[in-house]
N, C-alpha and C positions, 0 to 999 in steps of 0.2 A: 946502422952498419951497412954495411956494402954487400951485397947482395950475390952468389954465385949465380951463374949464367949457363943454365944445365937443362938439357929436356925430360924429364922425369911421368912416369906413371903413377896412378891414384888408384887407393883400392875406394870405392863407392858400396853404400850400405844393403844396394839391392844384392850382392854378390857374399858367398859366404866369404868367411875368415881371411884363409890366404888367398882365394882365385883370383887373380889377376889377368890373365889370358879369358878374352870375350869369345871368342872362336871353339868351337867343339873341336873334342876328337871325330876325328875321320876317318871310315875307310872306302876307299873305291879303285879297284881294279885299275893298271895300266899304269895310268900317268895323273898325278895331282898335282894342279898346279891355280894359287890362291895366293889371296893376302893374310895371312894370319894380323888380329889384332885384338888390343891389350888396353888397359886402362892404361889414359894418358892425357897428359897435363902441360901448362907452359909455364915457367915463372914470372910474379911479375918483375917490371926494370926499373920501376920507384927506387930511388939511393938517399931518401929524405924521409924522415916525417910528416903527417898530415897533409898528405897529397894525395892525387889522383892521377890514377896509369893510367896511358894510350888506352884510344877505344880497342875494343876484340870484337870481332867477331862470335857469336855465337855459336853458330855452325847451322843453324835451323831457326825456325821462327817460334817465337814463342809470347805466348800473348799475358802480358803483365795488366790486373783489369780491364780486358775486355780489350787491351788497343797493341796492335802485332809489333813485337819487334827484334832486332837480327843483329843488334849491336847492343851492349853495355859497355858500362867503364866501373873499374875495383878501385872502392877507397881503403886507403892505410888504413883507416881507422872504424873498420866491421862491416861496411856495407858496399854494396852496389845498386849503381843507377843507373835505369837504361836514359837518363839526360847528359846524352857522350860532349854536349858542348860544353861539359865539367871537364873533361879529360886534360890532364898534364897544371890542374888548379890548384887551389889551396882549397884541405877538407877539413870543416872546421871540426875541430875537438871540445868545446866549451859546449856539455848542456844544461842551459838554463830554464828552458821550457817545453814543455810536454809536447809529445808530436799526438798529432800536425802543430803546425806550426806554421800558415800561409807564409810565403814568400825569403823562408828560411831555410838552408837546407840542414838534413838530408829530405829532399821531395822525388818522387816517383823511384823509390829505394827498398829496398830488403835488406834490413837491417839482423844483423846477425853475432850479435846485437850492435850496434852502436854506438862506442863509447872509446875514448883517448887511451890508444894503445900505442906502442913506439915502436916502427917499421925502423928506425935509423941505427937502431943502435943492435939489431938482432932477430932469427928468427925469418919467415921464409911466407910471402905468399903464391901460391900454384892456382891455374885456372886453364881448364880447357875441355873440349868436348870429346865423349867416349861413345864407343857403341855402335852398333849398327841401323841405319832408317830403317824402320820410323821409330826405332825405340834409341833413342840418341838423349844423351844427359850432357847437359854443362855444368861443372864442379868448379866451386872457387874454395880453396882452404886456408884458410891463417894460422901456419902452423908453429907453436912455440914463439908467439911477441911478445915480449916485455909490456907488462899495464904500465903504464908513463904514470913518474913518480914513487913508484912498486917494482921495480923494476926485477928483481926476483924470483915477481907472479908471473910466469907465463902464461898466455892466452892461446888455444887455441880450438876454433869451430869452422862449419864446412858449411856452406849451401849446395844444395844439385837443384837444379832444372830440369825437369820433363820433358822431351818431344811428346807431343800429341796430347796428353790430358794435361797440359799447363801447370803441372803438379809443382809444390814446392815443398825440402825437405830442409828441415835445419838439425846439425847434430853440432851438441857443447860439450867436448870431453872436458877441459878446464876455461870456466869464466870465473876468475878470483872475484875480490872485492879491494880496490882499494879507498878507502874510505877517508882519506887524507886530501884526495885529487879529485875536484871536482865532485866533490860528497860522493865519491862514489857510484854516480849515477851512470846507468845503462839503459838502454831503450830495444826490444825486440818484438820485431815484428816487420809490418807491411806498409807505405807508405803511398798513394797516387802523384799524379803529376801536379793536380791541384791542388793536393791534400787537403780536397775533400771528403775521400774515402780511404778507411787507415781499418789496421787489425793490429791489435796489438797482442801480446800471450798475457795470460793471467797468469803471474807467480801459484806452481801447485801446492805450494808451501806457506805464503804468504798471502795468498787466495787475493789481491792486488793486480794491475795492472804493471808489467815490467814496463814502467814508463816516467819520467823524471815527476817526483823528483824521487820514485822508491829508490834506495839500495839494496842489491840483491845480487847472489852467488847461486854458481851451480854446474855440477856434474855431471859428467856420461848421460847429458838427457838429449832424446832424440824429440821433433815434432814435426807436424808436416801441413802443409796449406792448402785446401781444397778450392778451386774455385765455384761459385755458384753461381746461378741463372735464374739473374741477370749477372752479370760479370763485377757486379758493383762490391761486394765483398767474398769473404773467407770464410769457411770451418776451421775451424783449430783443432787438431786434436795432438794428445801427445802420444808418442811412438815408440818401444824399442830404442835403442842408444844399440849401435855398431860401433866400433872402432875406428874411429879417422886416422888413414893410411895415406901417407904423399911421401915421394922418392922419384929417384931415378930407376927406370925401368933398362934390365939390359938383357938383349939377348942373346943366345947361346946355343950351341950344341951340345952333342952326348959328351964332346968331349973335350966342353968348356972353351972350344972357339969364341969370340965373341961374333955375335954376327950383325949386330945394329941396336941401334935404340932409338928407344920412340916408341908409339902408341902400334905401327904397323912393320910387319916386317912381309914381303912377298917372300912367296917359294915356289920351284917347278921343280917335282922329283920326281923319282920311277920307283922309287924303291921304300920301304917303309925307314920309317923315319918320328926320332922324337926331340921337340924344339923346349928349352927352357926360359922362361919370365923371372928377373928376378930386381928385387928394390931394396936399395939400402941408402938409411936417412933420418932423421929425427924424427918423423910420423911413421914408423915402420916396424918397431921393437926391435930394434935392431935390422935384422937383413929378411925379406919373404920370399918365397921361391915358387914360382908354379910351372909347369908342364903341360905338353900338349902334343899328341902322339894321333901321327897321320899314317894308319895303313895301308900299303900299298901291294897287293897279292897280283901275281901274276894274273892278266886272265884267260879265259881259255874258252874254245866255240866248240860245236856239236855238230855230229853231222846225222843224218837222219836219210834212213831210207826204209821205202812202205812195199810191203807187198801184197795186191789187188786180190781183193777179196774175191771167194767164187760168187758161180751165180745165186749161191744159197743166199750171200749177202752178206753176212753177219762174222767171213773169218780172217778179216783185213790182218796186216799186221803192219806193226811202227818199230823200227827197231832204232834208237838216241843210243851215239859214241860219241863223248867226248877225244875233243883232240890232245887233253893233256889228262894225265894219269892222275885222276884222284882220288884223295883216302879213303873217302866217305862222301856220299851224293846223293842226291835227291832228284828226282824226274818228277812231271806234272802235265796231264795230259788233259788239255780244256780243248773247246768248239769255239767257231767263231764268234759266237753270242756270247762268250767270256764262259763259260759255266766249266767248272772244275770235273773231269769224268774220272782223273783216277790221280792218287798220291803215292809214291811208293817211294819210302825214306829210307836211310841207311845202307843204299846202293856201295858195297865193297865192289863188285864188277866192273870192268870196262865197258858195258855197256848192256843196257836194259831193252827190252821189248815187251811194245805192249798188244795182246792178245784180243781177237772176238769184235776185230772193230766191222762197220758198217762203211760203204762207197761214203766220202765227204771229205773233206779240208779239216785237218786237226792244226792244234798250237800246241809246240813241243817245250817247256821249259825246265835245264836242269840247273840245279843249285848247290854250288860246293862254298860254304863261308859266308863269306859277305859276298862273292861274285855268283854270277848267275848266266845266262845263255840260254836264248829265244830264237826259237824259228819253226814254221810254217810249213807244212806238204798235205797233199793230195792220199788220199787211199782212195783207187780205182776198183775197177770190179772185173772180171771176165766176160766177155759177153755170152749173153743168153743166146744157146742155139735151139732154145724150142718158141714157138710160133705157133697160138691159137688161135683159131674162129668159132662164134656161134652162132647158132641159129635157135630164133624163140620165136618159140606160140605163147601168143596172151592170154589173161586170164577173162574168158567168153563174161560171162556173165559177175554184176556188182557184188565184190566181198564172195566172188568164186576163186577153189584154189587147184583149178585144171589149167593152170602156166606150167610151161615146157622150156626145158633148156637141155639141147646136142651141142658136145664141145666135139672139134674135129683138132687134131694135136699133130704138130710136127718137127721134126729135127730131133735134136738130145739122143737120149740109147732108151731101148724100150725094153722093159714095161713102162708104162702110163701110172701115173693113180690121180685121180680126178677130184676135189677138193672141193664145197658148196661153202664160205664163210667158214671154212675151214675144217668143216666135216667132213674125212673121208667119204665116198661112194663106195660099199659095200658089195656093191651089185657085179657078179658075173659079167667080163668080158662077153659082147659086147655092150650091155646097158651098164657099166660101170663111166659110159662116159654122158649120159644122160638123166636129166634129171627131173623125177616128175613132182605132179601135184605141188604146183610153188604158187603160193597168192602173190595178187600185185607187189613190186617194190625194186627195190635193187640187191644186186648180186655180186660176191667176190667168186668169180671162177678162178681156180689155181691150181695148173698140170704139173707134177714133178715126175722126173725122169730118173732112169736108175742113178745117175750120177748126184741124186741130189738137184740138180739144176732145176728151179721153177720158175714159170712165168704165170701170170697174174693179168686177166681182163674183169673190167665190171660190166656185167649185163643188165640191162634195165625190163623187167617181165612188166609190161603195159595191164592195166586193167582196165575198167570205163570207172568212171568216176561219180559217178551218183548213179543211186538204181532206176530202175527200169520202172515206171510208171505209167498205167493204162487211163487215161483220160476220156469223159463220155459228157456232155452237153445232149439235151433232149427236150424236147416238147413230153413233158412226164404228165401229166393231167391231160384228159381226156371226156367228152361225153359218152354219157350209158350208150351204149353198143356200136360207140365207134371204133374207124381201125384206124384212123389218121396219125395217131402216134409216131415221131421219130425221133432215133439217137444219133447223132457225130461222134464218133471216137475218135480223140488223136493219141500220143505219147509224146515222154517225154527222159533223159536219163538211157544210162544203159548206152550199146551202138546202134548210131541213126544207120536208116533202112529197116522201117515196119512195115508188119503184116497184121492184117486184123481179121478175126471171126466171130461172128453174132451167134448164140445160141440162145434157145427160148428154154422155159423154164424144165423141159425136158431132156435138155441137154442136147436138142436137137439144132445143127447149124443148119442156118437159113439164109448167112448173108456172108461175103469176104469183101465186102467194102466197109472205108471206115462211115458209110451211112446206112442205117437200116430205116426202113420206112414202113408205110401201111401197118404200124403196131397198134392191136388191143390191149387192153387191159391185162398187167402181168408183170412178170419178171422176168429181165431176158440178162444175159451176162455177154462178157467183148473179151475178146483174149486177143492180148498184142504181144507178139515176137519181133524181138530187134533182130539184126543182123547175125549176130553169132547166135540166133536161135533161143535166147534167152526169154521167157514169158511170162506174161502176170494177166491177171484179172482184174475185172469188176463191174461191179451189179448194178444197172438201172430197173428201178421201177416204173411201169407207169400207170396209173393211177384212174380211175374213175369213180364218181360217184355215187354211195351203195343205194341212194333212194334216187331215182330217175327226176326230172326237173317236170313239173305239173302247175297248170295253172288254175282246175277246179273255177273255172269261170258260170256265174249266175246271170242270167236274162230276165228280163224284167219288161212285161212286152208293153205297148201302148193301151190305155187303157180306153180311147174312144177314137175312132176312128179318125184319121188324120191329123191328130195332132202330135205332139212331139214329148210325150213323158215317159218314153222308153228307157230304160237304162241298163247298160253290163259291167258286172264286178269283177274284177281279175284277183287272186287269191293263189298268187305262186305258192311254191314250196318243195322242197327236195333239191337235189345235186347241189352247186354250189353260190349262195346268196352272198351279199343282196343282189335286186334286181331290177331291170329297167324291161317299163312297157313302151307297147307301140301300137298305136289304135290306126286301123284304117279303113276306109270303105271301099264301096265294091267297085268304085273305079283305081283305087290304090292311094287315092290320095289318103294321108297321113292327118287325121282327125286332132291326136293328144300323144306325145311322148311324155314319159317323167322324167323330170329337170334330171334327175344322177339314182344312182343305185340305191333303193329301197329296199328295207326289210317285209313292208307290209303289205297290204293288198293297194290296188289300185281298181280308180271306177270311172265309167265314160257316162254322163248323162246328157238328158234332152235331145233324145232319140228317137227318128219318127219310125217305121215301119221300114227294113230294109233288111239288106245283109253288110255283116261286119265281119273285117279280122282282125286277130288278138295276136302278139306277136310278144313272146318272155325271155327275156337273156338273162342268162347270172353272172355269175361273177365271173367266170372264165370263160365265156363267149358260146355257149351252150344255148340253144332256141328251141322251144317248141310254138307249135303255130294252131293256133284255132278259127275255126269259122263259125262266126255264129250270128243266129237270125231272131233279128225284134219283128216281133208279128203283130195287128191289128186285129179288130172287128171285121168281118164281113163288110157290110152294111152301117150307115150312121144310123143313131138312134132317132126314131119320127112318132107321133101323136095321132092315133089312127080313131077313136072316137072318145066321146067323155060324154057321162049323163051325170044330171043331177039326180042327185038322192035325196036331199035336205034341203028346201028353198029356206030364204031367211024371212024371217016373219016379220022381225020389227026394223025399223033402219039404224043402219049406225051399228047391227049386229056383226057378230064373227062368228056364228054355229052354221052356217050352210055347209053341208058335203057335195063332193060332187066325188065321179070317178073317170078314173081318162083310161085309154086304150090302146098300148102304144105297138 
């Protein structure tokens, strides 16, 4: 049959029952002006049987396994194929073999299902894209065909297409069965261009492939096609069943104007305002009606004015008027950092103030309905007519709290009161303006005058920063009854410009430099003062040895006249070991050192008759010195006469005595 030629809207499954308007209600102050739009469709212009309509447009791209594309062509007879160089063809109706099916069509197809329906004689197919980017659908619907041969059975199911998730949704309100024509066979499902890669649905009833040669029926079922990754096949699953809705879509006003049709209708209003969608048609239940209501409220601005806080700081004021007269209102009073400082809802008044603010830029917004009103001022302050100075003494000495602060105050109305970190001064005019005993740090000074007015300086009370340290370096060890001892003092810490005084163990000073010299044995003490007169101590000792250094030296004289078997033993001990000797004779020459420091005795031999000296150091450069003398015989020893007493009698004997006389 011949086909009417009408633009008509499609209700689509993602939307409830009757909404037909894609467009929200609205509201926005002043003036609105927009495209309202609507589920909408085209018909096809097929006037034959098993054929195929002009390419379409898609309206977006959409990717049929894995490969993009922006055009299809709708066959009479349940499917579409994005292969447009079918378009205006012969689509064949006879199945006798299961798809795929290489080189047969339907190829690179959505079959919905596929099978010999009669476009000629009856019945309506709709196709076209709804919605707004990126959520955009294409709908093709075959609404009410005659099954060829059945003619009776009407047919009717829908495809949509997804913008952006490639989704595919198929809904079957009626797929008879004609079982006379062409046994009946149907095919649903998903086809490639090469058909090589195919999805087909499994009968949920017949637990089968809907695929020739099954016969198979079926109602209000929905399903839908997932693509997967890699793009080479499908999920199946089955879905909910909506109602497949196609009409003409017409629009209207409150008061039944016609105003257009088609999927979109523009509007510019001022005023509020409500638009009606409605379809009526054999996919429709008769007639659907939807609505769409754009609020339009006057709007209205604010005006704001501040008044400059004193110099206390803290009593700004903001006072928001609306310029038009509203019910019921709402003020909101945020910083420019966005933060909300105060809400104050259900404003009956013409205008609100808000109280206790601080010098800064506030953000004023009030709200009546849906409209609202923003703007922006300043809260100043008075200025301060008082004016401080101070003056500070630091704190002398480390982790001392004799720091001083005088505030001198001027301007404002007097009395004064004079504030430390924010504790009043208690003290009698005029030490009320002075402040003692403060250890190192910083300071909030803060004068208020009778009016309330304060000003605020920080003062910094200086201390020294590490303490005060007496340092002392010395020659501390000494020999028994010397006085050669000295100390060095320096410092260190505390304020540079020292003084130093030496006193000995009697507490007696004996030196104001930092070297004291000529010390004996004892304990003396160093007192160093830094500049603010700050002091400290500490003790040198210095040291000698309680047993005096000795060398108990033994002589051992020549035992005959002239020859050289004298010897002397040196035999240190006391003050500080070990020890090193020094032999020499009476002209100075240096006889025998010992190689390094010894703990034991030491001996000079083969010694003729003379004088020697003995020379002993210990360990800390301590000497004592000896002089000593190897002494001889008078006289060599001689043979002054000898008699016989015993002659020998026989020869060859050994009894004679004789006696010598020396």
């Amino acid at each position: 049959m011949r086909r009417l030629l009408f633009i008509c809207a499609i209700f689509i499954s993602l939307f409830s029952y009757s909404q037909i308007i894609v467009s929200p209600d609205t509201t926005i102050c002043g003036n609105y002006q927009d495209t309202l739009v609507a589920l909408s469709s085209n018909p096809s212009s097929m006037s034959s049987d098993d054929q195929h309509d002009v390419v379409v447009d898609i309206g977006f791209t959409f990717n049929f396994y894995g490969i993009p594309y922006t055009q299809l062509v709708v066959s009479g007879n349940g499917y579409v194929t994005f292969d447009i160089s079918q378009a205006n063809q012969y689509s064949p109706w006879a199945i006798n073999a299961p798809i795929p099916n290489p080189g047969n069509l339907p190829e690179n197809a959505i079959m919905a299902p596929w099978q010999d329906i009669n476009t000629g004689i009856g019945g309506n197919i709709y196709y076209g894209v709804s919605g707004i980017a990126p959520n955009r659908v294409f709908i093709v619907t075959w609404c009410e065909v005659p099954m060829f041969s059945c003619t009776s059975d009407l047919h009717t199911s829908q495809i949509i297409l997804y913008e952006s998730t490639d989704k595919i949704e198929m809904y079957l309100q009626d797929k008879p069965l004609c079982i006379t024509w062409n046994g009946g066979a149907g095919v649903q499902g998903l086809v490639d261009a090469t058909s090589t890669n195919f999805d087909i649905v499994d009968d949920p009833t017949l637990l089968l492939p809907r695929n020739f040669p099954l016969p198979w029926t079926a109602t209000n079922e929905g399903w839908e096609f997932i693509p997967n990754n890699p793009a080479t096949s499908y999920s199946i699953n089955q879905i909910p069943y909506v109602p497949i809705i196609a009409g003409l879509n017409t629009w209207t006003d409150a008061t039944g104007t016609v105003l257009g049709t088609g999927p979109t209708l523009p509007v510019n209003i001022s005023s509020s305002a409500t638009y009606y969608a409605s379809i009526t048609g054999n996919c429709t239940f008769g007639n659907l009606t939807d609505s769409i209501t754009m609020t339009v409220p006057e709007c209205f601005d604010i005006n704001l004015i501040s008044t400059d806080a004193s110099c206390l700081g803290n009593d700004g004021l903001i006072t928001c008027t609306p310029d038009t007269l509203l019910p019921v209102w709402q003020c909101e009073l945020y910083d420019l950092a966005g933060n909300n400082l105060f809400t104050v809802p259900n404003i009956l008044d013409s205008s609100y103030t808000f109280t206790n603010l601080f010098p800064g830029t506030y953000v004023v917004q009030a709200i009546s309905g849906i409209s609202s009103a923003v703007d922006t001022i300043i809260v100043g302050q008075v200025q301060n007519p008082i004016s401080i100075s101070s003056n500070v003494s630091s704190v002398s000495c480390y982790n001392g709290n004799n720091g001083q602060i005088s505030v001198l105050a001027n301007g404002g109305l007097l009395p004064y009161q004079y504030f430390i970190n924010g504790v009043l001064n208690t003290n009698a005019y005029p030490y009320d303006s002075l402040f003692l005993d403060l250890s190192g740090g910083y300071y909030i000074i803060s004068v208020m005058d009778a009016n309330n007015c304060m000003n605020r300086d920080t003062v910094i009370v200086s201390s020294p920063q590490y303490t005060l340290q007496a340092l002392a370096s010395s020659k501390v060890i000494i020999c028994t009854g010397s006085s050669d001892g000295f100390c060095v003092g320096s410092a260190a810490g505390g304020t540079p410009g020292y003084s130093y005084e030496w006193f000995d163990s009697g507490m007696n000073s004996f030196s104001t430099n930092d070297t004291a010299f000529n010390l004996s044995a004892g304990s003396y003490y160093l007192e160093v003062m830094d500049d603010n007169g700050c002091d400290t101590f500490t003790t040198v000792d210095v040291i000698a040895p309680q047993v005096p250094l000795s060398g108990s030296p033994q002589v051992f004289n020549v035992a005959c006249k002239g020859e050289s078997t004298g010897m002397i033993v040196g035999d240190a001990s006391g003050s500080w070991g070990p020890y090193t000797y020094y032999w020499l004779n009476l002209n100075g020459d240096t006889l025998q050192t010992s190689d390094t420091h010894i703990s034991n005795r030491d001996t000079l031999f083969n010694l003729s008759a003379g004088t020697y000296y003995l020379y002993i150091e210990d360990y800390e450069g301590c000497i004592v010195e000896y002089t000593l003398n190897v002494d001889e015989p008078l006289e060599a020893l001689s043979i002054d006469s000898m008699n016989v007493i015993s002659p020998i009698a026989c020869y060859g004997d050994s009894v004679g005595i004789a006696r010598l006389y020396v």
